[in-house]
BANU-830015 format. One line per 5 residues: number of its first residue (from 1); their letters; for each residue x negated, y negated, z negated of C-alpha. Coordinates in steps of 0.5 Angstrom, whole numbers, plus 500, padded with zeros to 3 digits. Layout:
% BANU-830015
NUM> A> X/Y/Z  ...
END
This chain:
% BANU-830015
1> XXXXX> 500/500/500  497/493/501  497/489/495  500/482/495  493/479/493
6> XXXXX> 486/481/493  480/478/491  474/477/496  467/474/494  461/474/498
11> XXXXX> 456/479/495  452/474/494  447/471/487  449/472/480  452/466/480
16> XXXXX> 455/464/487  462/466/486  465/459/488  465/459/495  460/461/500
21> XXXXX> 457/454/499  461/451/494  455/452/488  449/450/491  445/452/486
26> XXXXX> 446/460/488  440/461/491  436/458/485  440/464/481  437/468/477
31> XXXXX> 435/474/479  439/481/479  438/488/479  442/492/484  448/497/488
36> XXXXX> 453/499/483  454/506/481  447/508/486  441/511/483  433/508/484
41> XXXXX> 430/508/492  423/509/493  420/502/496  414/507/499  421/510/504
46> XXXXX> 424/503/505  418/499/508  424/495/512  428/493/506  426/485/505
51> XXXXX> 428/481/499  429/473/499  430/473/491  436/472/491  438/476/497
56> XXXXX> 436/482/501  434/483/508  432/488/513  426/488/518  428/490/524
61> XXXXX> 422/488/529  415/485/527  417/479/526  425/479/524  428/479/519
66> XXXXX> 436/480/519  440/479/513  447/474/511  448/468/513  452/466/507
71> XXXXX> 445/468/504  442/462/508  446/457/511  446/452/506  439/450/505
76> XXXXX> 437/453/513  438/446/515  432/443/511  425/442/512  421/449/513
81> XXXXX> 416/448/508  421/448/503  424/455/505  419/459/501  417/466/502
86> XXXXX> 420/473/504  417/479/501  417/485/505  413/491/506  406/492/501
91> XXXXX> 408/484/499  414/488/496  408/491/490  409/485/486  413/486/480
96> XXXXX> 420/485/482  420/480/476  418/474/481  422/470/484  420/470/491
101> XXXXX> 424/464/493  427/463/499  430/457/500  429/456/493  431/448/492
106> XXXXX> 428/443/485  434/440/480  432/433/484  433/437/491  440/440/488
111> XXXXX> 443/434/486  441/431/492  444/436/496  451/432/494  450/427/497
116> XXXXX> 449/431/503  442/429/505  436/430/501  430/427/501  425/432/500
121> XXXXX> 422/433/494  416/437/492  416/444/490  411/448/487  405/449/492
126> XXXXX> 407/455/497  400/459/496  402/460/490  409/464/492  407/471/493
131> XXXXX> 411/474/500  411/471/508  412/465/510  419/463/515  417/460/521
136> XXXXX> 424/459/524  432/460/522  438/461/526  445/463/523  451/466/529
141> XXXXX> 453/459/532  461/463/530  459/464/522  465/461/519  467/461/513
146> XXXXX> 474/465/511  476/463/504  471/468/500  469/472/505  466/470/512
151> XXXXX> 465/472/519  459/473/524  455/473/517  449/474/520  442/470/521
156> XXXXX> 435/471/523  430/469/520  422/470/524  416/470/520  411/465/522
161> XXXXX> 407/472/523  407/480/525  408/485/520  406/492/520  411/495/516
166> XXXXX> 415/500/519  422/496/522  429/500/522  432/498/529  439/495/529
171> XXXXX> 445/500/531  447/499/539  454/499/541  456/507/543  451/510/539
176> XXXXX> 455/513/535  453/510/528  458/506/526  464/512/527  469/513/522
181> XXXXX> 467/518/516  460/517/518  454/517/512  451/510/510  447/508/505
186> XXXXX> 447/501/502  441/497/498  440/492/494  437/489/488  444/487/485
191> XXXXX> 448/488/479  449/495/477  456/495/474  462/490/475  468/489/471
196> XXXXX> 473/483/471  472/477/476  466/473/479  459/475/479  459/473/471
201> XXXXX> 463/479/470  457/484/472  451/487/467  444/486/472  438/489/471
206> XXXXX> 432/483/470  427/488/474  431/488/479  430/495/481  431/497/489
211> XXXXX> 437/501/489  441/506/493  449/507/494  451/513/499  457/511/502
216> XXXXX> 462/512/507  464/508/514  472/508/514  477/507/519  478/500/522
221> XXXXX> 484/500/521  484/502/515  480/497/513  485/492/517  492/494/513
226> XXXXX> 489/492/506  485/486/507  491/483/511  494/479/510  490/475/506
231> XXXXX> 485/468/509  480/473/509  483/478/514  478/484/516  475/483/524
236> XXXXX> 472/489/527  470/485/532  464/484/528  466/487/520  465/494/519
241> XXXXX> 468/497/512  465/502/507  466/505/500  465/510/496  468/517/499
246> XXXXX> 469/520/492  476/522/490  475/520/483  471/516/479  466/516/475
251> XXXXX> 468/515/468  463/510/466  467/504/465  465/498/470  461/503/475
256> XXXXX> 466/507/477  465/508/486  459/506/489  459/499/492  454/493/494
261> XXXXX> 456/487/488  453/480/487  445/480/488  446/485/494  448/479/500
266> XXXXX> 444/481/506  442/487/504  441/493/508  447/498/510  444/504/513
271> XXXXX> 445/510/517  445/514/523  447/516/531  450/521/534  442/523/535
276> XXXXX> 440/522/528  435/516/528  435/511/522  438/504/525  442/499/521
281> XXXXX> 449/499/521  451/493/516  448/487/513  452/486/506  457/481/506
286> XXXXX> 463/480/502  469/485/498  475/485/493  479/489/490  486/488/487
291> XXXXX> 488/484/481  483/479/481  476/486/482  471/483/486  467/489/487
296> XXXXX> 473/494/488  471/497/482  480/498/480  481/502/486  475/504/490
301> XXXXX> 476/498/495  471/498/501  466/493/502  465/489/508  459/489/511
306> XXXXX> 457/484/518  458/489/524  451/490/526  453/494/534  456/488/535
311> XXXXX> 451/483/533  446/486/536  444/481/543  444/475/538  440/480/532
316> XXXXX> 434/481/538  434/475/542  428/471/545  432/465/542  438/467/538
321> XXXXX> 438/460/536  433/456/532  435/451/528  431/445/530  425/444/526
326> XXXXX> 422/437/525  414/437/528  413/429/526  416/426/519  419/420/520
331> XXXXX> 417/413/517  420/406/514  420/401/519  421/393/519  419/388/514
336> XXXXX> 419/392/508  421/387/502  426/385/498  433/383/501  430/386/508
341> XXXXX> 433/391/513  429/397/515  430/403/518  428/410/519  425/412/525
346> XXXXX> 419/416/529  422/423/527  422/428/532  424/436/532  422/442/537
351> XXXXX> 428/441/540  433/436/543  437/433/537  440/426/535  439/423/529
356> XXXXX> 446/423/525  444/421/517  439/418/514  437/418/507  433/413/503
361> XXXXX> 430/414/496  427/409/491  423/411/486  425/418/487  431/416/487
366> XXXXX> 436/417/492  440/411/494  445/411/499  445/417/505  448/412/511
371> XXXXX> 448/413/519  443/407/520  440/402/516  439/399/510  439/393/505
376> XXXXX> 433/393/500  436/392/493  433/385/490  431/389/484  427/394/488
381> XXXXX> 421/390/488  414/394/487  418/401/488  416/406/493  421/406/498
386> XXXXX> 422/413/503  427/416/508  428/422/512  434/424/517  438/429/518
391> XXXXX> 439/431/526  444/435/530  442/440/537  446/444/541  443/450/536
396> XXXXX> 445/446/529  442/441/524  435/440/521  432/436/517  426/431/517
401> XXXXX> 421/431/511  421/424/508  417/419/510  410/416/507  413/411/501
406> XXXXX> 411/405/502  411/400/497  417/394/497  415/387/497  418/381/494
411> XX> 422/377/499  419/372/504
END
């Protein structure tokens, strides 16, 4: 029967559960450790699994990694060297305590990040981030988000260098892998119990142990008739649902079926074709359960992973997309003193893309986000003044680094 109301969240860190970008702070969450009701993976196995700190990701070529694109999407738009590092393969021999940090923002960065444009602000030096450095994002042009759930949810990340950890290949249409009833197996470092609503009502493991979950691929139009007709209506043209095949649940209260939970976004669903080879069949991405159960804990309600088959063309595209990158960071033009108009110009990016916000900071602090221009305040005299912009392509949005500070005379 389908239920009157369910409750889908994003899979996403320990405390995103507002909304796909309604808490900003979720990829500077604290660290979870993982897959309810699974048991410890060996990481020796598993060399194509990626962890992002507060979400996984697979590697899928020597320089690829796929993961959620609701894992990304609110931060992916700014200045490369403030992403962080991605860990995968050997660099996943590091205590699993550490935060690798993608995307991982400062206080000053997040609040910032309300007024929609930040001025970069200084994070910890890179070379002290264990893990690879990203050197270009791209998320699905049709992402959306539906409610708590989300479609397309996927985004690449390519690493600013080759690895020789061994890949899994993404699924192809017809090979067979994502039929119905077939074995999968979803990874992830997220919580490993869940009991009431919200990533707040699950128990993490601060090591954050890789684990795994074996579960099963059901019907298309199972999954349809109890998700629908709900805001987060499941779309097999790029989901796919899976769940625990068990009749009965394990009797231990909040790890009843096997199933990805918070902390486990953008991780690896595994499986194989009609030929028995290892391909990636899904990339987690969100899930519900009546009565208000996120992880499907109740009643065995299937996860919903992004369809990697049909996902495939953008997954392993030459140019799936990069999202512009800034090469030049612009600087504070005009006379810069009390009672002036200035602007901020001379950025450039890697591909075409039209300038569309400026953001300007006073003494670190930021003042006014605008679409030009602006007025330097009387009192601002002797304060450094910075700038950055905000610019948009055909491939998406991105953003400057701010500008070299100069100091604010006194009016002429």
């Amino acid at each position: 029967m389908t239920p009157s109301r369910t409750a889908s969240i994003p899979f996403r860190s320990l405390v995103g559960a507002v909304g796909l970008l309604g808490c900003l702070s979720a990829f500077a969450a604290a660290p979870a450790g993982a897959v309810i009701a699974g048991k410890v993976a060996s990481e020796r196995a598993t060399p194509w699994i990626a962890d992002l700190g507060t979400c996984g990701g697979t590697l899928v070529a020597p320089d690829r990694v796929l993961t959620a694109a609701h894992c990304v999407k609110a931060y992916a738009d700014q200045p490369p060297r403030f992403w962080g590092k991605v860990a995968v393969g050997a660099r996943r021999t590091a205590d699993h305590s550490t935060r690798y940090g993608f995307f991982e923002v400062s206080g000053k960065q997040k609040a910032a990040a309300a007024h929609r444009l930040a001025v970069p602000v200084a994070r910890r030096a890179a070379a002290s981030v264990p893990g690879l450095e990203v050197a270009a994002v791209a998320v699905h042009p049709r992402y959306r988000e539906l409610g708590n759930a989300a479609a397309y949810d996927v985004a690449v990340l390519r690493l600013a260098h080759p690895v020789t950890a061994r890949p899994l290949p993404p699924a192809a249409p017809g090979d067979g892998s994502d039929a119905a009833g077939a074995p999968v197996t979803v990874f992830g470092r997220g919580q490993i119990s869940h009991s009431g609503l919200g990533a707040l009502g699950g128990k993490t493991d601060p090591r954050r142990t890789l684990r795994s979950g074996a579960i099963a691929l059901i019907r298309d139009t199972t999954c349809t008739r109890l998700y629908a007709p709900t805001p987060d209506d499941f779309d097999p043209s790029n989901m796919i649902c899976a769940r625990d095949p068990r009749k009965k649940p394990l009797a231990k209260a909040g790890a009843r079926y096997t199933t990805a939970c918070y902390g486990d976004s953008g991780g690896p669903l595994a499986g194989r074709t009609r030929v028995k080879k290892p391909v990636l069949v899904g990339i987690v991405s969100w899930g519900g359960g009546r009565k208000g159960d996120s992880c499907g804990q109740r009643d065995n309600y299937p996860g919903v992973y992004a369809r990697v088959a049909k996902l495939r063309d953008f997954a392993l595209a030459a140019d799936p997309g990069w999202q512009p990158r800034p090469t030049a960071a612009p600087a504070v033009q005009g006379v810069v003193a009390a009672n002036q108009r200035v602007t901020c110009g001379g950025a450039t990016f890697d591909r075409p893309a039209v300038v569309r916000e400026t953001s300007w900071m006073i003494a670190g602090r930021l003042v006014k986000a605008t679409t030009g221009d602006l007025l330097i305040p009387a009192d601002a005299v002797g304060k450094p003044i910075a700038c950055a912009v905000r610019a948009k392509g055909d491939t998406g949005t991105g953003t400057s680094d701010g500008s070299a500070p100069v100091v604010v005379a006194a009016a002429p």
